[in-house]
C-alpha positions as CSV (number, residue, x, y, z in Angstrom):
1,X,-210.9,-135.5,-10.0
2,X,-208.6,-138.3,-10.8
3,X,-209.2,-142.2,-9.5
4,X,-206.3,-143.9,-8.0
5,X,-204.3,-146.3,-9.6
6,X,-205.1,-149.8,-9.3
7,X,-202.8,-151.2,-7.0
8,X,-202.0,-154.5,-7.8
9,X,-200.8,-152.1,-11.2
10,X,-198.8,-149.8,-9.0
11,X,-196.9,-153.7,-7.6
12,X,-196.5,-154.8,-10.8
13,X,-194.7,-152.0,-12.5
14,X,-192.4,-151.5,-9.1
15,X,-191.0,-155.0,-8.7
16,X,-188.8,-157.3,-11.4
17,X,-187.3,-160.7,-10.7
18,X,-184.1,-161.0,-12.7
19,X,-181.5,-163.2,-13.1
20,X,-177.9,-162.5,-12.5
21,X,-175.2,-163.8,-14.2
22,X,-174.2,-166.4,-11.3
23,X,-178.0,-168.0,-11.8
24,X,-179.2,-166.3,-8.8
25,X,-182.8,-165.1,-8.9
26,X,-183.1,-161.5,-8.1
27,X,-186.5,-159.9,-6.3
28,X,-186.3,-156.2,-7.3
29,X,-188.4,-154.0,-5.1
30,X,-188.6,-150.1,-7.0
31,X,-189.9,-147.1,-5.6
32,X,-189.1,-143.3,-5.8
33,X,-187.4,-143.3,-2.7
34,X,-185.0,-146.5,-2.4
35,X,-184.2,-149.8,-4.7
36,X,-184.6,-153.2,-2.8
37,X,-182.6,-156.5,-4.0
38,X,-183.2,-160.0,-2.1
39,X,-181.6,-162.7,-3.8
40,X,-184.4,-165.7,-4.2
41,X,-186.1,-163.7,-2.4
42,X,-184.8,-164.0,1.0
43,X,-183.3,-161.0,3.4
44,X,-179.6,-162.9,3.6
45,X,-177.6,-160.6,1.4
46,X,-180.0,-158.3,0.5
47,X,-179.4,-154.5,-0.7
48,X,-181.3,-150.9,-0.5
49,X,-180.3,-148.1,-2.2
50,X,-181.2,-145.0,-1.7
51,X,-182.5,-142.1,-3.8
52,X,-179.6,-140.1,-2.8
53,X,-177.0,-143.3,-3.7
54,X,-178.5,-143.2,-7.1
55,X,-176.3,-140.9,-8.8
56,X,-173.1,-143.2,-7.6
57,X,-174.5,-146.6,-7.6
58,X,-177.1,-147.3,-9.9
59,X,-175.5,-147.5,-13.9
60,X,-177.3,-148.4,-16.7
61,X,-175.1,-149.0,-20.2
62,X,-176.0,-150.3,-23.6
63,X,-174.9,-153.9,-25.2
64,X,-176.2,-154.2,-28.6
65,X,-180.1,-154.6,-28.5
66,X,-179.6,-155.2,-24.5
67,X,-179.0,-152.9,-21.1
68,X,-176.9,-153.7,-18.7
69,X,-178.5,-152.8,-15.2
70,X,-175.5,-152.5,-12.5
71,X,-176.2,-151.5,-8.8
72,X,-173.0,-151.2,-6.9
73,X,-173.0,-151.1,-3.0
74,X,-170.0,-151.1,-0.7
75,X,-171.2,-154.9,0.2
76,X,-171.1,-156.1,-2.9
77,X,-171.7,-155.4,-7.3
78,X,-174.5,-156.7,-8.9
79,X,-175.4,-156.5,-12.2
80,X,-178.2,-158.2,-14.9
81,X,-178.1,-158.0,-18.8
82,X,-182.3,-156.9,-19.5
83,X,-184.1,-156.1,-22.2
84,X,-184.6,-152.2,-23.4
85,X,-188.4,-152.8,-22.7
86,X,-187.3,-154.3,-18.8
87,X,-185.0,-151.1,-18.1
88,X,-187.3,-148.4,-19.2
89,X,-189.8,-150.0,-16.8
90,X,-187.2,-149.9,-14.1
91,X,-186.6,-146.1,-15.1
92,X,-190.3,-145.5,-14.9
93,X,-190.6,-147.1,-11.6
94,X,-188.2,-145.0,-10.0
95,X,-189.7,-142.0,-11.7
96,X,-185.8,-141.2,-13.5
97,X,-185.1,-140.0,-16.6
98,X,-181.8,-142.2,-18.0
99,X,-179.6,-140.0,-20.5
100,X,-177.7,-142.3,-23.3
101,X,-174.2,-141.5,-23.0
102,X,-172.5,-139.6,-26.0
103,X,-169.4,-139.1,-24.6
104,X,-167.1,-139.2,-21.8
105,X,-169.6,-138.0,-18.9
106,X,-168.7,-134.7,-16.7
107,X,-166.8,-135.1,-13.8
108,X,-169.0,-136.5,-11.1
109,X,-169.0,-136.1,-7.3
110,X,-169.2,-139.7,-6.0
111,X,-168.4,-138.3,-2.3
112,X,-166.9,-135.4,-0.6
113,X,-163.6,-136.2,-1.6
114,X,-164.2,-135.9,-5.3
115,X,-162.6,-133.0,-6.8
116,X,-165.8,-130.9,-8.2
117,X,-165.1,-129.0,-11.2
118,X,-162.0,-131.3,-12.5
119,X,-161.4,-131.2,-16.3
120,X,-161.7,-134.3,-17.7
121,X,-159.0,-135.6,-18.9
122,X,-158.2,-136.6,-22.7
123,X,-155.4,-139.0,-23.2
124,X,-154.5,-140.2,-27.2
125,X,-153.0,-143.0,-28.7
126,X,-150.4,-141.3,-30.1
127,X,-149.2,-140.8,-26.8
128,X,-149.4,-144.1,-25.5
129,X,-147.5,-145.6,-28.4
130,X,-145.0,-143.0,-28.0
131,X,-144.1,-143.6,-24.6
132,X,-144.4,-147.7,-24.9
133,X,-142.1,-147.2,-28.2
134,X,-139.5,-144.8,-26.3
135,X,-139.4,-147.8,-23.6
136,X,-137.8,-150.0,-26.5
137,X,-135.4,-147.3,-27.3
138,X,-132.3,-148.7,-25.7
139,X,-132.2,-152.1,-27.2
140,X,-128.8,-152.7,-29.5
141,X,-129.3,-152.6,-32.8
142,X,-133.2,-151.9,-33.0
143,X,-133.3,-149.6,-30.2
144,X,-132.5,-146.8,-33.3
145,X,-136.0,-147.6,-34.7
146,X,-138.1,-147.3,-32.0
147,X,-136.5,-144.4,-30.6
148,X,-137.0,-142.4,-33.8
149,X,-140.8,-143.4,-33.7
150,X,-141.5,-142.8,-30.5
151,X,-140.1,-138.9,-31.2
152,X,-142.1,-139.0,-34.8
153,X,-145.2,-140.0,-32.7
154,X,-144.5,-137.2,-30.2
155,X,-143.9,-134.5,-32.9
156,X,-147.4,-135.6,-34.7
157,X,-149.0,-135.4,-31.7
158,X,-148.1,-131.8,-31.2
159,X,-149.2,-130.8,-34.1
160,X,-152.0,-132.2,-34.5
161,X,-153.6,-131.5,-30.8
162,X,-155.2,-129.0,-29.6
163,X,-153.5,-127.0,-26.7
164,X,-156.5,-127.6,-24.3
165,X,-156.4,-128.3,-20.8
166,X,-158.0,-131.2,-20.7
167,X,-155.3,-132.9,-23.5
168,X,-152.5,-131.2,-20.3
169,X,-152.1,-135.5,-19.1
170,X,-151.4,-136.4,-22.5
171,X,-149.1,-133.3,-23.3
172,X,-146.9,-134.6,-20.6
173,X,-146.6,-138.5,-21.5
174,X,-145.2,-137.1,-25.0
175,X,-142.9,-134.7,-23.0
176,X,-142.2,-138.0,-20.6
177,X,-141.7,-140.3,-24.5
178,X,-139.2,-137.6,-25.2
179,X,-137.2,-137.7,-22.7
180,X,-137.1,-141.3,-22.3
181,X,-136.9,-141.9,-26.0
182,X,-133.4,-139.3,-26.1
183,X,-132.0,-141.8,-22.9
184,X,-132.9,-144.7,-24.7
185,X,-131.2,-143.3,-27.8
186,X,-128.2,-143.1,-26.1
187,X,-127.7,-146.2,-23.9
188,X,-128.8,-147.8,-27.3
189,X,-125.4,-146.4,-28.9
190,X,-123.9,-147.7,-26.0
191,X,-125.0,-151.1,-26.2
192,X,-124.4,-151.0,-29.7
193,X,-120.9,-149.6,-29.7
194,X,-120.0,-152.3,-26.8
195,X,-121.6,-155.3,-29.2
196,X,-118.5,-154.3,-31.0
197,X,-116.1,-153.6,-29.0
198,X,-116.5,-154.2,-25.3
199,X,-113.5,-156.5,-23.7
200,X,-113.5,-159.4,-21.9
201,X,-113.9,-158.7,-18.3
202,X,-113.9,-162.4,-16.0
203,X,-115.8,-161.4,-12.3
204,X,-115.9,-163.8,-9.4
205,X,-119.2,-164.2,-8.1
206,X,-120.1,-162.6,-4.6
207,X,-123.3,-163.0,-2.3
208,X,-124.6,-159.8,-0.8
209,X,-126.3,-159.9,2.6
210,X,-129.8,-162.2,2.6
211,X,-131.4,-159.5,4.7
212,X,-130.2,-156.6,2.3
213,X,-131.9,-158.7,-0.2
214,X,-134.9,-159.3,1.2
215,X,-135.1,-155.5,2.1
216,X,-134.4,-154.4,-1.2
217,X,-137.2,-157.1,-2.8
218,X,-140.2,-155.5,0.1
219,X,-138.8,-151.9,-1.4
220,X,-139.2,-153.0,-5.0
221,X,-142.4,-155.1,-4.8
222,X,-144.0,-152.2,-2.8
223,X,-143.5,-149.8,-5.1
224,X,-143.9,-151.4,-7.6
225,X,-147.6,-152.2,-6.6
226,X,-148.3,-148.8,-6.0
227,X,-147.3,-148.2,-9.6
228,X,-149.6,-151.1,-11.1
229,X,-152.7,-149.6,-8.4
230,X,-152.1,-146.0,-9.6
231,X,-152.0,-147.0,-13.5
232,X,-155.3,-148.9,-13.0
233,X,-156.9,-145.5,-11.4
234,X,-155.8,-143.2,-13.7
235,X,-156.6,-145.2,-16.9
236,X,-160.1,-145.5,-15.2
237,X,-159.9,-142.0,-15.0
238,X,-158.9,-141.5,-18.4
239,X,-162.2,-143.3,-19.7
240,X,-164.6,-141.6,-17.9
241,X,-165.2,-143.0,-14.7
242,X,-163.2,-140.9,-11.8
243,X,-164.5,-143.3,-8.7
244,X,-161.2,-144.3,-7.5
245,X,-159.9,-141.0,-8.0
246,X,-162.5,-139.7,-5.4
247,X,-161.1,-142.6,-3.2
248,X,-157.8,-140.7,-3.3
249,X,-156.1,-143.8,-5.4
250,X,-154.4,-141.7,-8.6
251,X,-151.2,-141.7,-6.5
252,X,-147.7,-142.9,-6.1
253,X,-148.6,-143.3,-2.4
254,X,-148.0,-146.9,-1.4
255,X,-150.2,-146.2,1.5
256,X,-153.0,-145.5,-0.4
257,X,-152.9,-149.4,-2.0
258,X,-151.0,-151.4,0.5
259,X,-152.5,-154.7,1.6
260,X,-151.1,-155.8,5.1
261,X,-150.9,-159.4,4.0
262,X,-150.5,-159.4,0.3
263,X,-147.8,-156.7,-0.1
264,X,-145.8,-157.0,3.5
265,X,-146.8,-160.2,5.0
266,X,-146.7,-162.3,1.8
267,X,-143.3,-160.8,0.6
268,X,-141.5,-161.6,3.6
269,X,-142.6,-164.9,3.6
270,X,-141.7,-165.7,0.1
271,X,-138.2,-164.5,0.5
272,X,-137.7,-166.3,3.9
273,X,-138.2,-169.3,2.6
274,X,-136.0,-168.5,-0.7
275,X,-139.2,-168.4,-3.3
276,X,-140.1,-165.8,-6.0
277,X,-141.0,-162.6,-4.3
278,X,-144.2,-161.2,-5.4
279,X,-147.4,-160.3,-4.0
280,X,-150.5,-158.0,-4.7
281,X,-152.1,-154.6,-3.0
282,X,-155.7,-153.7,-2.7
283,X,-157.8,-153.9,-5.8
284,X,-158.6,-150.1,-7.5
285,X,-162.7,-149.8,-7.2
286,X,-164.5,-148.9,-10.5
287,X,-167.8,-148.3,-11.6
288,X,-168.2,-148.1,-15.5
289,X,-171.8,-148.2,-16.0
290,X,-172.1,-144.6,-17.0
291,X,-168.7,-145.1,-19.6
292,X,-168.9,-145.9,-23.6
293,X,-168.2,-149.3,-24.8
294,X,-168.1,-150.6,-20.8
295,X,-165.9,-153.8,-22.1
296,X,-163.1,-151.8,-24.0
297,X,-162.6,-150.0,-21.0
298,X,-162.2,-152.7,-18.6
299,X,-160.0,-154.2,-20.9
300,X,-158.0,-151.0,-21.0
301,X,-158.2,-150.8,-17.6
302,X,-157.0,-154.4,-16.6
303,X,-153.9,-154.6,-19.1
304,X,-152.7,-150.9,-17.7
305,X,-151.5,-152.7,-14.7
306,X,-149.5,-155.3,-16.1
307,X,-148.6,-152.7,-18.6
308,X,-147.0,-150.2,-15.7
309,X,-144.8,-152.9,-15.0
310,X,-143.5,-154.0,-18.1
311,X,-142.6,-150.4,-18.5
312,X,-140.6,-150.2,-15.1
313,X,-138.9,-153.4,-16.2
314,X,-137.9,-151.5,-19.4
315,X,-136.5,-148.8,-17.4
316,X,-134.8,-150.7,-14.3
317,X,-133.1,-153.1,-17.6
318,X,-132.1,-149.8,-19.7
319,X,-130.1,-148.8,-16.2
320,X,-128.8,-151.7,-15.7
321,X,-127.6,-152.5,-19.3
322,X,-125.8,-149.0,-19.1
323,X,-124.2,-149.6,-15.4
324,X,-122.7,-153.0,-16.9
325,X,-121.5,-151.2,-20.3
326,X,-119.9,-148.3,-18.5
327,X,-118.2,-150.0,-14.9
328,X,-115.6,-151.8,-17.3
329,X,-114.7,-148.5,-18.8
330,X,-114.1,-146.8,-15.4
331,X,-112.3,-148.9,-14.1
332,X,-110.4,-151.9,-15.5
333,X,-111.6,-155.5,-14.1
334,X,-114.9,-153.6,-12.5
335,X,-117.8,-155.3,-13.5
336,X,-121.6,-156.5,-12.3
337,X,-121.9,-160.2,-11.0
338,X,-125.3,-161.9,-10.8
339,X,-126.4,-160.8,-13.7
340,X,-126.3,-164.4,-15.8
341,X,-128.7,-165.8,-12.8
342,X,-131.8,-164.4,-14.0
343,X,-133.5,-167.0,-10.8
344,X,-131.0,-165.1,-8.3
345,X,-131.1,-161.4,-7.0
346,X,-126.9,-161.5,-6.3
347,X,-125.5,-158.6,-7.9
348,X,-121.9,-156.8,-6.7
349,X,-119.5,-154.6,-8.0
350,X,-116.0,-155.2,-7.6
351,X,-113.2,-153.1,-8.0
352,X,-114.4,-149.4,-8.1
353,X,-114.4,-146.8,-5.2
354,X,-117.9,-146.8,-3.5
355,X,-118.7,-150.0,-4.7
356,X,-120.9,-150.7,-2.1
357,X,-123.8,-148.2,-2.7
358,X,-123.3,-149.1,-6.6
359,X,-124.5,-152.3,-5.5
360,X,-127.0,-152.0,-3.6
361,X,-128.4,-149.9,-6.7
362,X,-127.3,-152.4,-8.9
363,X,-129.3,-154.8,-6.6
364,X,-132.1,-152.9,-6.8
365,X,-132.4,-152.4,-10.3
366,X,-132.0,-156.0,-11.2
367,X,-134.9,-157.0,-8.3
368,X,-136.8,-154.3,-9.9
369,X,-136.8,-155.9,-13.6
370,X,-136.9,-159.2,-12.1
371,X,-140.1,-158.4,-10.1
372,X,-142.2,-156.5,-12.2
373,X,-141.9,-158.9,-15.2
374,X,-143.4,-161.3,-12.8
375,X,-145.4,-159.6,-11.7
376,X,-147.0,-158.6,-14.9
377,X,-147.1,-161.8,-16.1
378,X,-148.0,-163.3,-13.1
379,X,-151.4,-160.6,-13.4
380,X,-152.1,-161.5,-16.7
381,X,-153.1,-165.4,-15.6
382,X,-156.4,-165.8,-17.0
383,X,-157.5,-166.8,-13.2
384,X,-160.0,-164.8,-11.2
385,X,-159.1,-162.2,-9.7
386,X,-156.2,-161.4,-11.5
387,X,-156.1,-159.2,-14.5
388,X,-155.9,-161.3,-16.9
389,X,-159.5,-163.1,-16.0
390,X,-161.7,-159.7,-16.7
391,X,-159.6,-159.4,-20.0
392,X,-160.7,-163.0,-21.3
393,X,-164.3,-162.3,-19.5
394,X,-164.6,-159.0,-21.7
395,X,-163.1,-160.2,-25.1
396,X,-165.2,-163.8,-24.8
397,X,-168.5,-162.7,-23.4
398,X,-170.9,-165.2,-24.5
399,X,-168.5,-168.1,-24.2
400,X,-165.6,-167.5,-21.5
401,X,-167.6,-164.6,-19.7
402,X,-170.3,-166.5,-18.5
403,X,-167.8,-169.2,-17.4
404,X,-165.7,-166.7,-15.7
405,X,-168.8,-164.3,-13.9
406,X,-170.0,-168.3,-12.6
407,X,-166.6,-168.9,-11.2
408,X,-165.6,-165.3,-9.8
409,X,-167.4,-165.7,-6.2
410,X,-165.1,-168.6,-5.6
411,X,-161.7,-167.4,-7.7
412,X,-159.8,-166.9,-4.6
413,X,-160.1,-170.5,-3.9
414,X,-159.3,-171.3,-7.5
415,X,-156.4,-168.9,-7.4
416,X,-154.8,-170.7,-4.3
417,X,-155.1,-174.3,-5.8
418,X,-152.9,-173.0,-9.4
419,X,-150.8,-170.8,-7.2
420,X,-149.9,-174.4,-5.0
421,X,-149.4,-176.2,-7.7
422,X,-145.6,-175.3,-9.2
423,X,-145.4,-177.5,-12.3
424,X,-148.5,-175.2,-13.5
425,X,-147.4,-171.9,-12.6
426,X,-144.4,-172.2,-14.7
427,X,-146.1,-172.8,-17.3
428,X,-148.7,-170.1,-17.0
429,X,-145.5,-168.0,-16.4
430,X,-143.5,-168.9,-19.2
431,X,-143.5,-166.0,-21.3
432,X,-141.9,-164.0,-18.2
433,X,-139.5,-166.5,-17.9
434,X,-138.3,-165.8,-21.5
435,X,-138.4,-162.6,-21.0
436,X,-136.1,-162.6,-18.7
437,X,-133.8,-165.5,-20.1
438,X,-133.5,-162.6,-23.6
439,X,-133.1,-159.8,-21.7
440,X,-130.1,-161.0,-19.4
441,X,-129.0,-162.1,-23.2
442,X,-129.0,-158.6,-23.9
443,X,-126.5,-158.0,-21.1
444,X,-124.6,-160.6,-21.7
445,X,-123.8,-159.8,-25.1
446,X,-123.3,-155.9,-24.9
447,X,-121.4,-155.7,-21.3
448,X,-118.4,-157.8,-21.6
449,X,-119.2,-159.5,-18.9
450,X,-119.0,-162.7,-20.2
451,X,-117.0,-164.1,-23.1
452,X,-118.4,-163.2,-26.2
């Protein structure tokens, strides 16, 4: 006949007091059944999750000697950095077994929604730095270069992968590189050819409608949004943790990321009162405690963003480039306006039957290269809660990341007194600015629209 356990034992083994990376003292309360958190010990903001939650919210992840103890609940994410000894008495509190992670987990089932059964997906480099190669594929001159990698990294990636369904996501981003890279290749002949020989053609400048404009820039920014929210998703996906996938947020859908204020309400206002139009959607969810190397993949999964939209602003400029080469060709005297105002969305054609509709495309093309290079830079602002914070937070964790994971509860506020200040937002947006200054010097140089 077994004694019972001592119970001041029993109290001891079920409750920790752990500090956060904020400074706030945690009172940990662990049973078999639920997981109680009171910060200092008071019931204001407290958590409880369930045994049944476990599976979705609780992540436990290695860092060096260290664990990394995450409990996520709709509320609010909190998270402590213990010792191995501290998290296997946690484990044995809550009478779990934790499995060290080997490799990219199965796909779970956070809720209903969740696909059960997916395959989970495999994506290379190879086919990254095809497709980011075949976006350089139009330039003049060097466009040559990077198109013929981006097709060498394509073909060595076919050979070399297995023809598994769960490489099918990378099979079509080389298909995608192809395509883009052959487009590329041409307009890059194009451009080049008209560096040579493209004439003179003089334009008079010509406003279109403000509220054309300002419906063309909502258009652009929304989508474009939905493209940076998707790319975060699936790149989550991609490393192993398929959370806002089971949210429904690996889509084009601008519903499923719109925020009424930051990417309606916000956009309107910027363009009524004649500033840059930009704005932001509603942040993609993850939870990475289950995923290898937990900083790599936030890192990869904060840049893929600002990455989406450097791509589209590859794409929207290789369009444009090639409307402005080929209009003068058509017809004699046509040509794009508004393209030497990088600051100004004005673009017309003149001189060429349906000339209307060809600018409003032309309009929207421009506002879409204009747009997301801002916006990308824009997200890349080491500020919380923009992108470019958790990338600094990750790469800097015993310096900048505590700094950062202090001043993260309060980053909205810090966010709004840069974003007011002008002088310092250009500076932090500088490299978009140049961007865009060397890109328009890529149209001026190759469309004729100016004198050379």
């Amino acid at each position: 006949m077994s004694t019972p356990a001592d119970p001041s034992a029993v109290s001891a083994a079920s409750e920790f007091v752990w500090t956060d990376p904020q400074r706030r003292t945690w009172t940990i309360h662990a049973t078999p059944a639920a997981i109680e958190l009171s910060p200092n010990g008071s019931a204001d903001g407290s958590l409880r999750l369930e045994r049944a939650s476990w599976a979705r919210d609780l992540h436990i992840s290695i860092m060096g000697t260290q664990r990394i103890v995450r409990f996520q609940a709709p509320e609010q994410d909190v998270g402590f950095v213990v010792s191995a000894e501290e998290a296997e008495r946690l484990l044995d509190a809550l009478e779990v077994e934790w499995r060290q992670p080997t490799a990219a987990p199965a796909a779970r089932a956070p809720d209903a929604r969740s696909q059960a059964g997916a395959i989970w997906p495999v994506v290379t480099h190879g086919s990254v730095w095809a497709l980011m190669c075949a976006a350089l594929a139009f330039l003049p001159f060097v466009g040559f270069a990077f198109g013929l990698l981006a097709i060498g990294l394509g073909i060595g990636f076919w050979l070399r992968a297995r023809r598994t369904p769960a490489l099918r996501h990378a099979r079509i981003m080389v298909v995608i590189a192809w395509i883009w890279a052959g487009v590329g290749l041409a307009v890059c002949a194009l451009l080049t050819w008209s560096w040579w020989f493209a004439p003179q053609v003089y334009v008079r400048a010509a406003e279109p409608s403000k509220w054309a404009e300002i419906a063309a820039g909502i258009i652009v920014v929304i989508g474009s949004l939905s493209v940076h929210e998707a790319a975060h998703a699936i790149t989550a996906w991609w490393l192993g943790d398929d959370y806002a996938r089971s949210r429904g947020r690996v889509t084009l859908n601008p519903l499923a990321h719109l925020h009424l204020f930051g990417s309606i309400l916000l956009p309107l206002l910027l363009a009524f009162t004649g500033q840059p139009i930009f704005g932001f959607a509603n942040p993609v969810p993850v939870q990475l405690g289950n995923v290898r190397r937990y900083r790599r993949a936030h890192i990869l999964i904060s840049i893929a963003g600002p990455g989406s939209n450097l791509l589209l602003a590859a794409l929207c400029l290789m369009l444009l480039a090639t409307l402005a080469c080929v209009l003068p060709r058509i017809a004699p005297g046509a040509g794009l306006t508004g393209l030497t105002h990088p600051r100004t969305a004005s673009v017309r054609i003149e001189g060429l039957a349906g000339a209307e509709l060809l600018s409003a495309v032309a309009m929207l093309l421009k506002l879409g290269f204009m747009i997301n290079v801002m916006l990308a830079a824009f997200n890349m602002i080491p500020i919380p809660p923009l992108d470019g914070s958790w990338v600094l937070e990750h790469l800097f964790p015993n310096s900048l990341g505590r700094i950062y994971a202090a001043i993260r509860p309060y980053g909205f506020l810090v966010f709004l007194l840069v974003v007011y200040n002008d002088r310092l937002v250009s500076t932090l947006l500088t490299p978009g600015l140049v961007l865009l200054k060397y890109a328009y010097l890529i149209l001026w140089g190759c469309s004729g629209i100016l004198p050379k």
